[in-house]
N, C-alpha and C positions, 0 to 999 in steps of 0.2 A: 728387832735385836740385830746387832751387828755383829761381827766376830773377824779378827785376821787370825793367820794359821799360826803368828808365835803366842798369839792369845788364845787361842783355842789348846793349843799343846799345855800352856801354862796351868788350864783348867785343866786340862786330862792329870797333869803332873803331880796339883795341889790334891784333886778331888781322890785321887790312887795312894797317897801317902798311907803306912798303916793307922795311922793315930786317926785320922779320919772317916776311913774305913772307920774303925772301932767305934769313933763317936757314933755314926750315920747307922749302926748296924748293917752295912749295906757291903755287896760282897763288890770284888775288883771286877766282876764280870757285867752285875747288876748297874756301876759308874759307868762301866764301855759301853753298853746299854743305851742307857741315856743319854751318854752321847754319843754315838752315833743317832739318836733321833732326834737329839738338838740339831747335830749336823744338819740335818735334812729339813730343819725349818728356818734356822738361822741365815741371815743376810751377810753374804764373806764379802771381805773387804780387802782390796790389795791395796798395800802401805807404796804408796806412790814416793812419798816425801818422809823422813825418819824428823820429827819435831824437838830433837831430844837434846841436851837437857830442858826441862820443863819442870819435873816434880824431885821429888828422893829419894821415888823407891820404883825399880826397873820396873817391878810389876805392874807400877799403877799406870808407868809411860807405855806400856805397850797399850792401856786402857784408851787414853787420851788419844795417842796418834792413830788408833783404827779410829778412836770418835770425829777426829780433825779428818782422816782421811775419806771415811762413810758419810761425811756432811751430816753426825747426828746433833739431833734437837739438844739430848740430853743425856747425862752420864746417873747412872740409879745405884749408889752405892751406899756405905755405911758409914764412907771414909770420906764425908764430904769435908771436911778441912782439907784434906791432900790435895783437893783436887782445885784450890781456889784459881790457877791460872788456866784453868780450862773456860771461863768467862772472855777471856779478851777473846779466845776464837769465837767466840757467841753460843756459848753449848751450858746452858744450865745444869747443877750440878743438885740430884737431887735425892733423898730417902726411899729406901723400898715403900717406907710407912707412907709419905709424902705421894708418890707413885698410886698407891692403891687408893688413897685418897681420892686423885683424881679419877682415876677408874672408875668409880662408885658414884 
């Protein structure tokens, strides 16, 4: 797993929302929580090069240019239409479902 620091904040930002909170049952401390222990497994990446424009939606380009910048294999999301120019760089674009598949 990869992560850059405006993608990492972006996950703190989304995952701390109350409505989300609400859904997850999960309290703002128990989110900081977890990530700080994502923090300390995850692979940081410094954005050398900013690739942007490339997609539609800010959030999904900070996705791509840590992937373009981490040299990753592949991008594991939900929103695999968004992300169909993430191919030219050679980074596969693929389902959590798709993901576990191969794991197994």
């Amino acid at each position: 797993m990869l992560v850059s620091v405006p993608l990492f904040l972006e996950y703190e930002a989304v995952l701390t929302r109350p409505e989300h909170l609400l859904a997850t049952r999960l309290t703002e401390r128990d989110v900081r929580g977890f990530l700080g222990y994502l923090a300390t497994i995850i692979a940081p990446v410094k954005l050398h090069y900013l690739w942007r424009p490339q997609l539609g939606d800010l959030a999904d380009e900070m996705v791509l240019e840590t992937a373009i910048n981490g040299r990753a294999d592949r991008i594991v999301t939900f929103n695999v239409r968004h992300f169909g120019p993430a191919q030219k760089f050679g980074i596969e674009v693929v389902t959590p479902a798709e993901t576990m598949r191969r794991l197994t």
